[in-house]
C-alpha positions as CSV (number, residue, x, y, z in Angstrom):
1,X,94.6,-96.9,79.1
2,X,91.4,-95.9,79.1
3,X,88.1,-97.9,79.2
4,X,84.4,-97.1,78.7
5,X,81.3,-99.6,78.7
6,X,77.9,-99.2,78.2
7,X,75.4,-101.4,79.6
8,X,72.0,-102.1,78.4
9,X,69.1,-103.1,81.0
10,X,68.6,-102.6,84.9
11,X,72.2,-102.4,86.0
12,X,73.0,-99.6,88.3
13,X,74.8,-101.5,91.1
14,X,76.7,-103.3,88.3
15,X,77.7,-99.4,87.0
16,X,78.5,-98.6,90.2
17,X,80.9,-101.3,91.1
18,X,82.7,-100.2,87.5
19,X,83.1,-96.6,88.8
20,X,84.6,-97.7,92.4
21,X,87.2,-99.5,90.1
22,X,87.7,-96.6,87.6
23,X,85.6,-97.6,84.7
24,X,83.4,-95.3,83.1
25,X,80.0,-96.6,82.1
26,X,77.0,-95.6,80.6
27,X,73.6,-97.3,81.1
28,X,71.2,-97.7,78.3
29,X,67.1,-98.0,80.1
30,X,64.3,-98.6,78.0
31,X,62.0,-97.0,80.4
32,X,62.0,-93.5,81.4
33,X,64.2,-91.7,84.1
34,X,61.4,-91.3,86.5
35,X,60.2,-95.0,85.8
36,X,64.1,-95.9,86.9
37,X,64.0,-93.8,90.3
38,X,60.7,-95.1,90.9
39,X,62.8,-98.6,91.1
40,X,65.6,-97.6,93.3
């Protein structure tokens, strides 16, 4: 079986922990990618 989530908001570690566990993910920001690598 296969499983894939998105997630909506500031939730890298929580995408993270999904891909340690074999769950594909995709995160949805509503700022921009260098607003996001700014954060982390």
């Amino acid at each position: 079986m296969r499983t894939q989530v998105a997630i909506v908001g500031p939730a890298g570690l929580l995408s993270y922990i999904l891909h340690l566990q074999g769950i594909e993910s995709m995160v949805l920001e509503k700022i921009s990618r260098d607003d996001v690598e700014v954060i982390i």
